[in-house]
N, C-alpha and C positions, 0 to 999 in steps of 0.2 A: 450455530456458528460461534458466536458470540456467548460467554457463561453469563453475562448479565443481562440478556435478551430474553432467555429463554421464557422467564419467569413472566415477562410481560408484554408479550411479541403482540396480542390483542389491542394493546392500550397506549399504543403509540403518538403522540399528535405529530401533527405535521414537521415540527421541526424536528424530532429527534428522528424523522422518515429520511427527512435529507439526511441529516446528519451519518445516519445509515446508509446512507446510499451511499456520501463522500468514504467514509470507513470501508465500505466496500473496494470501491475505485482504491484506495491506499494498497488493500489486501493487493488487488491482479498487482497494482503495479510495482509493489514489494517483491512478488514471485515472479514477472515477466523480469525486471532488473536481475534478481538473483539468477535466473534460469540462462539471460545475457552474459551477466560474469563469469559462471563458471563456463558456459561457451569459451569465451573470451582465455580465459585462465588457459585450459586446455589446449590453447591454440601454444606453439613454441612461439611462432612470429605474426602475430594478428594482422588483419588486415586494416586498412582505415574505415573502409564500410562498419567493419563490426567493430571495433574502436567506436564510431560516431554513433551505433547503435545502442551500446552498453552506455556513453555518456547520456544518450537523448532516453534512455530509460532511467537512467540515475534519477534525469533534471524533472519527468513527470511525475515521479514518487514523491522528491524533495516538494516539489510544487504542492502536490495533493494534502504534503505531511503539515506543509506551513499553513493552505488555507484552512485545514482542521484544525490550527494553534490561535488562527485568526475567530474564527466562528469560536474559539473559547471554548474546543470540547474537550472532555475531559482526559488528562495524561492519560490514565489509565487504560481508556476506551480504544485511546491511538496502540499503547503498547502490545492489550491482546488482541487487537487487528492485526500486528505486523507480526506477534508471535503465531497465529494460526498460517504466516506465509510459509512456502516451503524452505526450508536451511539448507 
């Protein structure tokens, strides 16, 4: 999934497992948002359910993005996480 994984997906310790994990969690909620907005997009006149849907998917990705900036992992890791999400 990951181009910097590949190489040593064996030799993980614990923390870079969460760290993987959290990277993961970013990825869904990268592509659950995106998959919201273009919902959203497509609608002429949105509802506020899906309105409240698309924000409440923004606010988990943002979330997910900042505790990986907190844990100190690295840009990079964050960027091809979110570039493996769907466009």
């Amino acid at each position: 999934m990951f181009k910097w994984l590949h190489r040593r997906r064996n030799k993980l310790n614990i923390r870079e497992k969460a760290d993987l994990k959290l990277l993961r969690q970013i990825y869904q909620a990268r592509d659950a948002w995106q998959v919201k907005q273009q919902k959203q997009n497509a609608m002429t006149d949105p509802d506020k359910a899906t309105l409240f849907n698309t924000r409440l998917a923004k606010a988990k990705f943002n979330y997910l993005y900042h505790q990986a900036r907190l844990r100190h992992i690295n840009g990079a890791k964050i960027i091809d996480a979110m570039r493996y999400a769907k466009k």
